[in-house]
C-alpha positions in Angstrom: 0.0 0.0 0.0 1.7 3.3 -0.9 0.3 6.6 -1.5 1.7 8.9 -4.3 3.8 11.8 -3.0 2.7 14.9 -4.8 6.2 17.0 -3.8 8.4 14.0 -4.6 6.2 11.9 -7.3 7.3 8.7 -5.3 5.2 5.9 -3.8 5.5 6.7 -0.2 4.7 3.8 2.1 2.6 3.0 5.0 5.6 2.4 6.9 6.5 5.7 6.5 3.1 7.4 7.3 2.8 5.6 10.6 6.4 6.2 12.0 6.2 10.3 10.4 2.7 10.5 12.7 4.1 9.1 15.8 7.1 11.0 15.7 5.6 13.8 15.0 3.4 13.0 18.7 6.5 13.6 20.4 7.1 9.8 20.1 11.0 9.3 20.0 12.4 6.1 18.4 14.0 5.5 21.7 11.5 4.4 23.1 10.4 0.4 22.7 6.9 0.9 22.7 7.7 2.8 19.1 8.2 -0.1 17.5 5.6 -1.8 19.0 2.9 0.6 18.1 4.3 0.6 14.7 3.7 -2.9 14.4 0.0 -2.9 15.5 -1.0 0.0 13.5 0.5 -2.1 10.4 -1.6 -5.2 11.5 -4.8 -2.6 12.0 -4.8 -1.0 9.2 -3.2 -3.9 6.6 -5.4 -7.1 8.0 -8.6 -4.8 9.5 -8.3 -6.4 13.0 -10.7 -5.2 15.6 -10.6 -4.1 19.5 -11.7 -7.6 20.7 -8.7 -9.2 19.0 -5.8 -7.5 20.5 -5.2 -9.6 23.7 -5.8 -13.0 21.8 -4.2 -11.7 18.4 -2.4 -8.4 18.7 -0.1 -8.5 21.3 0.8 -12.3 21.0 2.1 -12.1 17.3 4.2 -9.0 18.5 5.4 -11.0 21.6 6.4 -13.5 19.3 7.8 -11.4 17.1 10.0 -9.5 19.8 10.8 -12.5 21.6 8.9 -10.6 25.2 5.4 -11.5 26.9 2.4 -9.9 25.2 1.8 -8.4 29.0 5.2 -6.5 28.1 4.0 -4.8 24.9 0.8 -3.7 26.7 2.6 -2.6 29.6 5.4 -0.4 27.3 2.4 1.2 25.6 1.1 2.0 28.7 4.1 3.5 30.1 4.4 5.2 27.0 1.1 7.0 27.5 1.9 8.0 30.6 5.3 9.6 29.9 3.5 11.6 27.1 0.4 12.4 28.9 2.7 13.6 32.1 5.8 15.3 30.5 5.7 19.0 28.2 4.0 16.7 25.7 0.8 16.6 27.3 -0.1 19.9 25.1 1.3 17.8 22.0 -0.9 14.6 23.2 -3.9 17.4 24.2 -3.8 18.1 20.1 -5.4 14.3 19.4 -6.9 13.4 22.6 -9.6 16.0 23.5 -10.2 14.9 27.4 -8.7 15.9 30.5 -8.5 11.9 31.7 -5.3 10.0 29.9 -6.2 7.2 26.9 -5.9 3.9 27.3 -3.8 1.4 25.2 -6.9 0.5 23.0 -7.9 4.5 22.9 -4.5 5.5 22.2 -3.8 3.0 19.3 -7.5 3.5 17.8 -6.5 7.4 17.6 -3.2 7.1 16.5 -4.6 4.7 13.5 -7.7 7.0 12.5 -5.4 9.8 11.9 -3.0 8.1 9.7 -6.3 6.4 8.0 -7.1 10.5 7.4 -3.8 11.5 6.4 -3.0 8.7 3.7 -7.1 8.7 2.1 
């Protein structure tokens, strides 16, 4: 899947639309839970897999994957959340998330995916 870059005439990739919209949430590479997210917005928006499958599907292909439990990816994410939601980015966070109480995983992912889905349609 690739959308056509009108300033460079190139195919640009998924890959690229996803990891250009969570950096540009203040999400650094450093961070595990990156990669992670990365991943899952891939599977989301490639194989259309829903809320109710990420505990039984999600999170253990990605444990697989990563060679961690699927409790870890779930917990990075979380963390990840957190550090966002309690650090300077809170206002950067605020941008996407219009409520005063912190997303969950689930909320988190599901908004991070419906603005790519905006940006690449």
């Amino acid at each position: 899947m690739g959308k056509k870059s009108a300033r460079f005439g190139a195919v640009v990739s998924l890959n690229y639309y996803i990891s250009k919209k969570l950096k540009s949430m203040g999400i650094s590479v450093d961070y595990l839970a990156f990669y992670f997210l990365h991943d899952i917005l891939e599977l989301l928006i490639n194989d259309g897999i829903s809320v109710k499958s990420f505990s039984r599907e999600v999170f253990p292909r990605l444990a697989a994957k990563y060679g961690v439990e699927a409790c870890t990816i779930e917990r990075d994410i979380r963390n990840l959340i957190k550090s966002l939601w309690e650090k300077s980015l809170k206002g950067k966070l605020k941008d996407y998330w219009h409520s005063e109480k912190r997303p969950t995983c689930i909320q988190f992912i599901y908004l991070v995916k419906s603005y790519i889905l905006e940006e690449i349609t």
